[in-house]
Each structure stands twice: as structure tokens, then as C-alpha cells.
C-alpha positions as CSV (number, residue, x, y, z in Angstrom):
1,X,17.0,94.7,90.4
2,X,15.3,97.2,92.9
3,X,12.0,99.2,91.9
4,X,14.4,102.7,92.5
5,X,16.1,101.2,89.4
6,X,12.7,100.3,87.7
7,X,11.7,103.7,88.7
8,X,15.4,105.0,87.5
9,X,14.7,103.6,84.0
10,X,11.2,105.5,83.2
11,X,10.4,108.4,81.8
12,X,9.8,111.0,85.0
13,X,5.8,111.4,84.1
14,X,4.8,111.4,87.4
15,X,1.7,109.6,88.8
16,X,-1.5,110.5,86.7
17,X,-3.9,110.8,89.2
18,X,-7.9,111.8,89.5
19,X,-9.3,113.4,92.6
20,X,-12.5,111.6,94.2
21,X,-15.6,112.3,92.9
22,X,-13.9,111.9,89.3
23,X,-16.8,110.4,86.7
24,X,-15.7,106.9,85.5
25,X,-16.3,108.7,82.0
26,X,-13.3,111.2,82.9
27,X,-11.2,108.7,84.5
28,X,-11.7,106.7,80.8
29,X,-10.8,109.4,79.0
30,X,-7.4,109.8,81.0
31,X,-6.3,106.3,80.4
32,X,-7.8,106.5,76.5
33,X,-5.5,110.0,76.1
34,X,-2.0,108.7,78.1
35,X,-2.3,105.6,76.6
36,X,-1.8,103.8,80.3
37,X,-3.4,101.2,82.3
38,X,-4.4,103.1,85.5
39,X,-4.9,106.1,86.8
40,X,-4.3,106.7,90.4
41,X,-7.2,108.2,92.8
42,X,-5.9,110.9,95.2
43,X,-6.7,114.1,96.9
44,X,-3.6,115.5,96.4
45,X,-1.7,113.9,94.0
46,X,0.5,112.3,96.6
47,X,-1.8,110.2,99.1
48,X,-3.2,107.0,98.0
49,X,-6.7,106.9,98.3
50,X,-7.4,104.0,95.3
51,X,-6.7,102.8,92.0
52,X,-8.6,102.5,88.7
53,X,-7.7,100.3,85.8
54,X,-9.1,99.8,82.3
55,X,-10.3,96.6,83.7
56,X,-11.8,98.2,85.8
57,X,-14.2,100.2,83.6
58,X,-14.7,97.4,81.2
59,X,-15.9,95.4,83.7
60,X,-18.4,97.2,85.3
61,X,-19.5,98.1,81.7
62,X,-20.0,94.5,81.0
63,X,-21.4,94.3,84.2
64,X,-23.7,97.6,84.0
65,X,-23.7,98.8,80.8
66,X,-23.2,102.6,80.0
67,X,-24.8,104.2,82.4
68,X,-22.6,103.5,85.3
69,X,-20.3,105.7,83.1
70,X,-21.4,109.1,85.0
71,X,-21.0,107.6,88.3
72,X,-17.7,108.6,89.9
73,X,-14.5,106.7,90.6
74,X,-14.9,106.1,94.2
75,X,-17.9,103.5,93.3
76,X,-15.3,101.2,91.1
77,X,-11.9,101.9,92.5
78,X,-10.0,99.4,94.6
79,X,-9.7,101.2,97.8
80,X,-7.1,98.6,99.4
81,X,-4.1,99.0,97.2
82,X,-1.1,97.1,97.6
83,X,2.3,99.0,97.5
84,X,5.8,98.3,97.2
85,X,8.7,100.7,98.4
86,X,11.8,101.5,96.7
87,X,14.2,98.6,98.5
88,X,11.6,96.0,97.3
89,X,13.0,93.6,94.2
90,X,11.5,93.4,91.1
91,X,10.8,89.2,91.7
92,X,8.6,90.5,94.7
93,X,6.9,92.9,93.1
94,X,6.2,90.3,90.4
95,X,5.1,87.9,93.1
96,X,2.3,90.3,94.4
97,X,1.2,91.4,91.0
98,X,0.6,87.7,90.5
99,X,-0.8,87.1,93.1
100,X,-3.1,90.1,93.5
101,X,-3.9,89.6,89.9
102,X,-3.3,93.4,89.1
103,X,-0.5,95.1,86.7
104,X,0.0,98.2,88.3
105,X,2.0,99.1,91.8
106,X,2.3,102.4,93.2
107,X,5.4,103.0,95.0
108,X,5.4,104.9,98.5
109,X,7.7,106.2,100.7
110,X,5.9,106.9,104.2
111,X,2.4,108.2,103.2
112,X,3.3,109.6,99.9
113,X,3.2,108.3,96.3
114,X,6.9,108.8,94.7
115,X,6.2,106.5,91.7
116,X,3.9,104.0,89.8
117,X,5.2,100.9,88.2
118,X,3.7,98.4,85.3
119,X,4.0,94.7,85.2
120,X,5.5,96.0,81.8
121,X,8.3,98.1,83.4
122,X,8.8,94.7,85.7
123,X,9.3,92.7,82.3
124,X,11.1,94.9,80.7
125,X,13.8,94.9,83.5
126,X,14.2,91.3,84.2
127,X,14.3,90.7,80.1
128,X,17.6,93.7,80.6
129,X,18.5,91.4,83.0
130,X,18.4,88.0,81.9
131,X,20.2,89.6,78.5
132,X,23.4,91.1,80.2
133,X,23.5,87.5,82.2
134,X,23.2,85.7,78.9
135,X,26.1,87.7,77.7
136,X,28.5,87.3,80.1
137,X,28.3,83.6,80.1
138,X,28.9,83.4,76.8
139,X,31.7,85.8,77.2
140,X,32.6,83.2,80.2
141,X,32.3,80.5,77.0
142,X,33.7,81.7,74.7
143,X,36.8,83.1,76.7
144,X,36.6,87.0,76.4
């Protein structure tokens, strides 16, 4: 499976993103309200500039305690982000995520963001998968 088909199979949301200078308060009360994983840091909504995760937060709160809750976004994002494209396949994707120890992928075309994928959307698609394979051998089997 391809990640256009990952992308294909989600509900057209769009990238939730943050601009710079975002507190790591606001960025938490993003994730806490759309119930996701990661919010996206960009200018523009469609360049790339980093990537926040729950993890994130809860680690520099463990780390820090609450008071690195007003600093912004740009202090606890990771700034290198690793990106897949459309033709990639959902094993490599899996591969990188882990590798890279992370659960979320944006997906770019050029410069632009066109989509953000889970390790959860991954899953989900190889279990779809792995099912319709399962059927058709015993279909094979049992001779329908």
C-alpha cells in the first residue's frame, strides 16, 4: 500500500498546524482539543518548519516542570523532520517511524505539506491488508 492510499483512507482534516512563536501551552491545548498526537509547526500552513508531539510536552514537563509551559514551540519542536512522499510504501514508512522512534510523518510534495500520517493510519492499513490476503487464501482453500 502507498501513503496516497493511507492518505485516500482519512478523513480530509488537513494538517493542524501552529505558527512559530506558538506557547507550548497553546500547542497542548490543540492536541488536548483534536484529540491527536502532533501538531505541525509552520508559517503558512504548508511549509514544514517542525513538529510537536505530546511527548514532546510531557517530556520537557518532566524535565522542567510547568514553567517551560509559556515558552513557545520553537524551543521543543524537532526542527529536522523526516518526510515521506506519496509513492513511498507503508513498510517504509513503518521502517523510519521505527527507526526514528516517532509516530507521526508529514507527507510532502516539493516544499509543501499535502498530508500527515500516524503510525495508527500505517496499522490500520497493513491490518486491511493482511485481512483481504487472509481471505483470499482461504477462498484459495477452501475452493471459492
Amino acid at each position: 500500500m502507498l501513503v496516497s492510499q493511507i492518505l485516500k483512507s482519512k478523513s480530509d482534516d488537513g494538517v493542524v498546524t501552529v505558527p512559530p512563536g506558538t506557547t507550548i501551552a497553546r500547542a497542548a491545548e490543540v492536541l488536548s482539543s483534536r484529540r491527536i498526537g502532533a501538531v505541525v509547526v509552520s508559517i503558512d500552513g504548508k511549509r514544514l518548519g517542525g513538529i510537536i508531539s505530546e511527548r514532546d510536552v510531557v517530556r520537557e514537563l518532566g524535565r522542567r516542570g510547568p514553567g517551560c509551559m509559556s515558552e513557545t514551540v520553537d524551543s521543543i519542536m524537532t526542527a529536522r523532520v523526516i518526510t515521506c512522499v506519496r509513492g513511498d510504501t507503508a513498510d517504509s514508512v513503518l521502517q523510519k517511524m521505527t527507526d526514528g522512534r516517532f509516530r507521526h510523518i508529514p507527507v510532502v510534495e516539493g516544499d509543501e505539506m499535502i498530508g500527515l500520517i500516524s503510525i495508527g493510519d500505517v496499522v490500520k492499513v497493513r491490518l486491511m491488508e493482511l485481512t483481504s490476503e487472509k481471505d483470499a487464501l482461504e477462498g484459495m482453500i477452501k475452493g471459492f
